[in-house]
C-alpha positions in Angstrom: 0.0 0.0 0.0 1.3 3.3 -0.9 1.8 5.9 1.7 -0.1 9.6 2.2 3.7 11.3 1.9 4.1 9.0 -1.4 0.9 10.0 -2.6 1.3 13.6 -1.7 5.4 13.6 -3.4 3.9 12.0 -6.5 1.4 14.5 -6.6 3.7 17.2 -6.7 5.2 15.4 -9.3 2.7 15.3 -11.5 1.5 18.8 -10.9 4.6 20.2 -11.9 4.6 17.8 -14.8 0.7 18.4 -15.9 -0.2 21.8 -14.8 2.8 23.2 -16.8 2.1 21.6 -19.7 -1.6 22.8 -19.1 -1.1 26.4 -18.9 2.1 26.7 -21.7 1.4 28.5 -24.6 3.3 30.7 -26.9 5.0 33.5 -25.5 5.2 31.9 -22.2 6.8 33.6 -19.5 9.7 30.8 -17.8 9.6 30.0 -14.7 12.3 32.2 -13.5 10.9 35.0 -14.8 7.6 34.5 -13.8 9.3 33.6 -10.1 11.3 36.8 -9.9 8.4 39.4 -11.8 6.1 37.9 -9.2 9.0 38.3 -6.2 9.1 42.2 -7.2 5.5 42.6 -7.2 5.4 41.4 -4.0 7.6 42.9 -2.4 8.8 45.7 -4.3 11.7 47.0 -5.7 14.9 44.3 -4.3 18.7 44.5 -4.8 20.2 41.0 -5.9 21.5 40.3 -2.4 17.9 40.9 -1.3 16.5 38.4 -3.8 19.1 35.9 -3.3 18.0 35.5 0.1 14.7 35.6 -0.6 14.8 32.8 -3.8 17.3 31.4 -2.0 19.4 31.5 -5.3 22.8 32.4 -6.0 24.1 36.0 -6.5 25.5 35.2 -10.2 21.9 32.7 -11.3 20.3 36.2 -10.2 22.5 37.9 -12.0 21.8 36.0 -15.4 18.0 35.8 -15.0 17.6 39.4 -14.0 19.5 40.4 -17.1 17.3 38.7 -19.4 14.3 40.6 -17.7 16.4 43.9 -17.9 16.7 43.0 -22.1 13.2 42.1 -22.2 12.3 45.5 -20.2 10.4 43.2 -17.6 12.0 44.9 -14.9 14.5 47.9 -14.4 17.1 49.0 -12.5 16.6 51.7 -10.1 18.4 53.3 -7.6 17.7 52.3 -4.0 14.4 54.4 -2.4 16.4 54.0 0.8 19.4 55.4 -0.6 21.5 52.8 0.4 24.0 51.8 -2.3 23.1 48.9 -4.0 20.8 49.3 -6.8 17.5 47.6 -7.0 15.5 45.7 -9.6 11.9 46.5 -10.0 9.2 45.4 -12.3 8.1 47.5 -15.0 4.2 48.3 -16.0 5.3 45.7 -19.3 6.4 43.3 -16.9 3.3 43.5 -14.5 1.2 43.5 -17.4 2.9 40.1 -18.8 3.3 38.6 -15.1 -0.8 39.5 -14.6 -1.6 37.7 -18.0 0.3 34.4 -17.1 -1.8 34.6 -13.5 -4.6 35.1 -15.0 -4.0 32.4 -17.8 -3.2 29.7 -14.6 -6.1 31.1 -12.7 -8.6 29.7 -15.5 -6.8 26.4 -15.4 -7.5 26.3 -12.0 -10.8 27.1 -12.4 -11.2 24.2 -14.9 -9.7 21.7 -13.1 -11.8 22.9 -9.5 -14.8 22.3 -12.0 -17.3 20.2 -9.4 -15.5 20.7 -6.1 -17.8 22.6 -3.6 -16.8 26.2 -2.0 -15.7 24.3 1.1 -13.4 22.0 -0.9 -11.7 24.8 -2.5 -11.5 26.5 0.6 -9.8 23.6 2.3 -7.3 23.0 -0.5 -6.3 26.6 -0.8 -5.8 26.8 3.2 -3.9 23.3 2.8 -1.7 24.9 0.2 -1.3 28.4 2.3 -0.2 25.9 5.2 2.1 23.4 3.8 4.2 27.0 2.4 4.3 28.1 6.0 6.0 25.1 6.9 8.7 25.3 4.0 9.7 28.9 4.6 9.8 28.2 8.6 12.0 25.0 7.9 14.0 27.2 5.2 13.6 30.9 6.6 12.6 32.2 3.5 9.6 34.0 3.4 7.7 35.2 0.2 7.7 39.1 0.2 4.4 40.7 0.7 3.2 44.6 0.8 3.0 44.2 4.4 6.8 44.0 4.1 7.5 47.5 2.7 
């Protein structure tokens, strides 16, 4: 008999696998983009060391991906609001405009495949999901941005 934790690691398996192919189209934000725009909106504008912690990536991947939203004008850089030294990356309205597109473009999927389940079910899930990310940024201490953060 297969175990819940196998069940629940398969099905993040297979959500990665299915829900990408799902929602991909032409055009297509990648992941990393889509992570960092979404990280800026969040949070606002962030320096790399600031996103590093918070992606928990390394200063030169940053470096890379950030460049390809600079070339894309996804994002810009701008000094720091602060004024501390570091500059900061934030998103630009072409890059909130293509990051609100792909969320809306996984919200319908979502929509689709919740076709059938009651309020309450999605309710549950959603507060399941919300729960199971508290638990990987307290075992990780990296915590998604949010406007309360500012």
């Amino acid at each position: 008999m297969t175990s819940a934790y196998e069940r629940i690691d398969q099905g993040f398996l297979l959500i990665g696998r299915n829900f990408t192919d799902m929602t991909r189209r032409a055009g297509q934000l990648d992941r990393s983009a889509m992570t960092l725009l979404a990280c800026l909106d969040a949070g606002g504008p962030m320096s790399l060391s600031e996103l590093s912690t918070v992606l928990g990536r390394d200063v030169s991947t940053l470096n890379r991906q950030t460049a390809a939203l600079l070339r894309d004008d996804l994002a810009e850089r701008i000094p720091d609001p602060q004024g501390g030294i570091a500059r900061k990356f934030r998103i630009t309205v072409r890059g909130k405009n293509r990051l609100d597109d792909e969320r809306a473009n996984n919200r319908k999927a979502t929509t689709l495949l919740l076709e059938g389940w009651t309020d309450d079910e999605i309710e549950g899930f959603a507060a399941s999901l919300e729960r199971f990310n508290a638990a990987i940024e307290a075992r990780s201490g990296r915590h998604w941005p949010s406007a309360r953060q500012r």
